[in-house]
N, C-alpha and C positions, 0 to 999 in steps of 0.2 A: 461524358455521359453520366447520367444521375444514378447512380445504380439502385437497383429498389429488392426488398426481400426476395429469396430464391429458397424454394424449396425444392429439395431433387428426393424425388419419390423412385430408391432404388438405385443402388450405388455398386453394381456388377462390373462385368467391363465396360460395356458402352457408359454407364451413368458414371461412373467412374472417372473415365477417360473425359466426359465434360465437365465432371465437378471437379478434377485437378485444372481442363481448360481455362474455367472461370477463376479459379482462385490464382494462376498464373498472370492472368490478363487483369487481374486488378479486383476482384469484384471483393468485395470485402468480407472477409470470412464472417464478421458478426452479425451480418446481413441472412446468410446463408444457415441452412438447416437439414438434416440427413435424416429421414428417417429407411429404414434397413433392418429388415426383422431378423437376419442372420449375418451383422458386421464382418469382416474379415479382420484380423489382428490390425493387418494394414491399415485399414479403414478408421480401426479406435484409436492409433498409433497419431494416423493424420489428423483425427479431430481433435487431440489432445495439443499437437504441435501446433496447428496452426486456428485454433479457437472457432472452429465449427462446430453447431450443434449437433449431435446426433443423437438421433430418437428421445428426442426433447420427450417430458412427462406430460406436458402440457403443449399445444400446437395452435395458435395464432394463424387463420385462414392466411395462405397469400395471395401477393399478386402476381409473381409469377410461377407457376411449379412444371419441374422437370420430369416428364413420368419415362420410368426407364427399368421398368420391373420386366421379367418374363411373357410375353402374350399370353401363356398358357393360365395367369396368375391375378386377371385382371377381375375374373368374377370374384375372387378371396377377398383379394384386396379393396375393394369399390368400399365398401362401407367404413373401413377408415380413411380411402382416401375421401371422400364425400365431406367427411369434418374437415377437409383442408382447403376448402373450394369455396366460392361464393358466384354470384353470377357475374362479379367484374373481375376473378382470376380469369388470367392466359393461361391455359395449358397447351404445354408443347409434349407431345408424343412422340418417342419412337421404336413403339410397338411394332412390329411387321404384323400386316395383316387385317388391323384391328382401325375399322373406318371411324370418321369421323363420327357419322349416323353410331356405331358400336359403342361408341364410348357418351356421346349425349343419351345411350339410352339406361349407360347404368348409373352416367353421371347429371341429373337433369336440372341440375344446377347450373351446370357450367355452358355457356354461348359464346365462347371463345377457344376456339380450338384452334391447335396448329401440327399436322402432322410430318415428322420429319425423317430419313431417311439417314442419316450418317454413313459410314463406313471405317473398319478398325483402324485405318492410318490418322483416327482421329484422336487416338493415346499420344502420337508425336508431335499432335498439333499441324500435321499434313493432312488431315482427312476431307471428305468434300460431303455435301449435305444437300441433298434433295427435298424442298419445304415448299408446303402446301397449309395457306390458309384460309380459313373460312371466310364469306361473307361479313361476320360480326367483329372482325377485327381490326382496329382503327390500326392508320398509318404509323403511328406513335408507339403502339405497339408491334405492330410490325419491324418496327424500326429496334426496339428491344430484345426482341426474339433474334433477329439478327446478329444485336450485339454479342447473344449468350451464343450460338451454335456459329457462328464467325472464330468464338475460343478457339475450336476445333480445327481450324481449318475452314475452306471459302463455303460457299452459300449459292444456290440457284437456286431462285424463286420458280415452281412451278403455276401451271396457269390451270389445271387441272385436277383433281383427287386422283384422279384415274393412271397419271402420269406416274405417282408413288411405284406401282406397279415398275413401270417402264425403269425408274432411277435402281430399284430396287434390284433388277435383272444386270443392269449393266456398270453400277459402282457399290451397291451396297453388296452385290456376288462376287464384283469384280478382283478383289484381293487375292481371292481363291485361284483365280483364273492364274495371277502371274502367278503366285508361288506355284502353280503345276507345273507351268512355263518353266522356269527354272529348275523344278525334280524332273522334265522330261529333258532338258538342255542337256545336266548333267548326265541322267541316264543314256543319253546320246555321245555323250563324250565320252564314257567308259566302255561303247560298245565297238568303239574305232581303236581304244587302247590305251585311255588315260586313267590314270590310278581315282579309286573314287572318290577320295576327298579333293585331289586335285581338280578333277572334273565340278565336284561342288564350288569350291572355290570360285573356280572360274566363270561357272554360270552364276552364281549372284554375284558377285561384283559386273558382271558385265548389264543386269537387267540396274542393277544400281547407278550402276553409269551412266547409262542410256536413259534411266527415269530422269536421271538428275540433270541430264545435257536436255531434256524434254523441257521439263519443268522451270529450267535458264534461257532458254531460247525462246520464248511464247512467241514470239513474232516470226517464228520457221514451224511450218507446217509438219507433222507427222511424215505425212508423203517427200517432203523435201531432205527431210536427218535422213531416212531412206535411202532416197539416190544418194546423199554425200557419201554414204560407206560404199556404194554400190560403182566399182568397175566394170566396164562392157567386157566380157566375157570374161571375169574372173570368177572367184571362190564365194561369194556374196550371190552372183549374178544365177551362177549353178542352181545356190540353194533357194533361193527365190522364185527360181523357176517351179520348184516344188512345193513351197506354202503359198505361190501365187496360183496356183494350177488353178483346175477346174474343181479339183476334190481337195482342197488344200485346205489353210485357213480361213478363209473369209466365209467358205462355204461351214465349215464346222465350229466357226465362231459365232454365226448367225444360227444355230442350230443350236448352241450354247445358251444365248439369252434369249433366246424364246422359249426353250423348255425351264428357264428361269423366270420367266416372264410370267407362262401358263400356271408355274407353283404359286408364285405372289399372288396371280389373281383367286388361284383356288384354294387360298389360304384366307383371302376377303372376302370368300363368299358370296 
């Protein structure tokens, strides 16, 4: 791939976590540029080490830029970002919240938009990414867009704006969800009699394992790992009976991202 200038507008965790993606997968740090009105030591550490610019004095429009500041922060910032822009920059978004139409309006330069949805396992380079592009954006670029939020972990193209929403409720929340999983696992296991770190222990390495036999297997179905641990009438069978019920999980997991669902969209307006 040809790699072409990157600018990442905002170097938090999420922007962070894609501006180490990229510079791991190859992109070339001399290519790349940071600007960051409040550095982290970190941040000035990594650009020293590995020959990134950061908040260059002077700033050269690009052609791709990374916008990954705060939602709350997008009206401050519009007017510097505006000098970084032209109307053949790609911007990739991943504001929560903050539509397509929101951002052509404070940015009316720019007719290349792409909004993206991430989630935090994409600091490990495991994360997965809900992306939604405009009309105005050739395959070509599509194809580069990919390249850079692919750093992170995999990529599904949505076919709708609308759908941000949807990704938003069920993988950009979703991280939240297990680690509950896991503080209620443990909390469950100290409640039968196991000491509580023990209990902790044993509930993350087990959600660990179970991701990572997931995640090894793709060609076995969720519902299939399932029945493999699942004995007829054992210890497994019991307790299934209880997050299969009728008030179990699937019932208050759908009740989960849709009042996830309802925030995303009343965060868009």
């Amino acid at each position: 791939m040809d790699f072409l200038p990157l600018l990442v507008f905002g170097a938090g965790k999420m922007g962070g976590a894609m501006l180490d993606g990229a510079l791991k997968a190859g992109w070339p740090a001399s290519l790349i540029s940071v600007i960051d009105p409040h550095p982290s030591d970190a941040l000035r550490n990594e650009a020293q080490r590995k020959g990134f610019a950061l908040n260059p004095t002077t700033q050269t429009p690009a052609k791709l830029v990374l916008l990954a500041i705060k939602p709350q922060m997008l009206d401050s910032a519009a007017a510097a970002l505006a000098t970084c822009v032209t109307p053949e920059t790609v911007l990739v978004s991943v504001l929560a919240g903050k539509s397509v139409a929101d951002l052509k309006a404070r940015l009316p330069a720019l007719s290349r938009i792409v909004r993206a949805m991430p989630n935090t396992p994409a600091a490990i380079g495991r994360g997965i990414t809900g992306a939604y592009a405009d009309n105005a954006l050739a395959e070509s670029e599509k194809t580069l867009v990919s390249a850079l939020l692919k750093t992170t972990g995999r990529v599904e193209w949505l076919t709708s704006e609308a759908q941000i929403d949807c990704v938003t409720a069920v993988s950009g929340s979703g991280p939240a969800y297990v680690f509950f999983l896991v503080e209620a696992l443990a909390k469950a296991g100290e409640q039968i009699g196991l000491p509580a770190d023990l209990a902790m222990r044993l509930a993350r390495a087990t959600i660990e394992g179970a991701g990572e036999l997931m995640f090894q297997e793709t060609a076995t179905s969720p519902a299939t790992l399932r029945q493999n641990v699942t004995s007829p009438g054992g210890t497994t069978a019991a307790a299934l009976e209880i997050l299969m019920g009728p008030e179990g999980l699937e019932k208050l997991m759908a009740q989960t991202v849709k009042a996830a669902h309802a925030r995303a969209k009343a965060l868009s307006g």
